[in-house]
C-alpha positions, 0 to 999 in steps of 0.5 A: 045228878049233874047238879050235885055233882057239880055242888060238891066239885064247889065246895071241894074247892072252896074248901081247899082254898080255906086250907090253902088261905090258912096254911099261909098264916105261919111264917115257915123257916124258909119265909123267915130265911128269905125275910132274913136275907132281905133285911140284911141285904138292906143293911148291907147297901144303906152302910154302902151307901153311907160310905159313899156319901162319906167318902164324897164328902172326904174327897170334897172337903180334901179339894177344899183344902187343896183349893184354899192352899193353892190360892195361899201360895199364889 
């Protein structure tokens, strides 16, 4: 008795691991919101980080510039 119990307890589980594994398949709209967060927030920090960089780039060639006319002036 134990045995088969113990038999269909197996295979109960197996089988709600199959639904749950199936389940997972389709993207939800709550995934497909969070997927859409993420790539924005991505989108967001390269711009920054672009900015930055052009930014620095901006202040480098500015004190170039600075540099070349302090030393025509010398």
């Amino acid at each position: 008795m134990q045995k088969k119990l113990t038999t269909i307890l197996l295979a109960m589980l197996l089988g709600l691991g199959t639904l749950s594994l199936a389940a997972c398949e389709e993207d939800g709209p709550a995934e497909n919101a969070g997927e859409s967060i993420d790539n924005a927030t991505d989108n967001a920090q390269d711009s920054m980080e672009e900015a930055g960089d052009s930014m620095q780039d901006s202040m480098e060639e500015a004190g170039d510039e600075m540099e070349d006319a302090a030393d025509d002036n010398s």
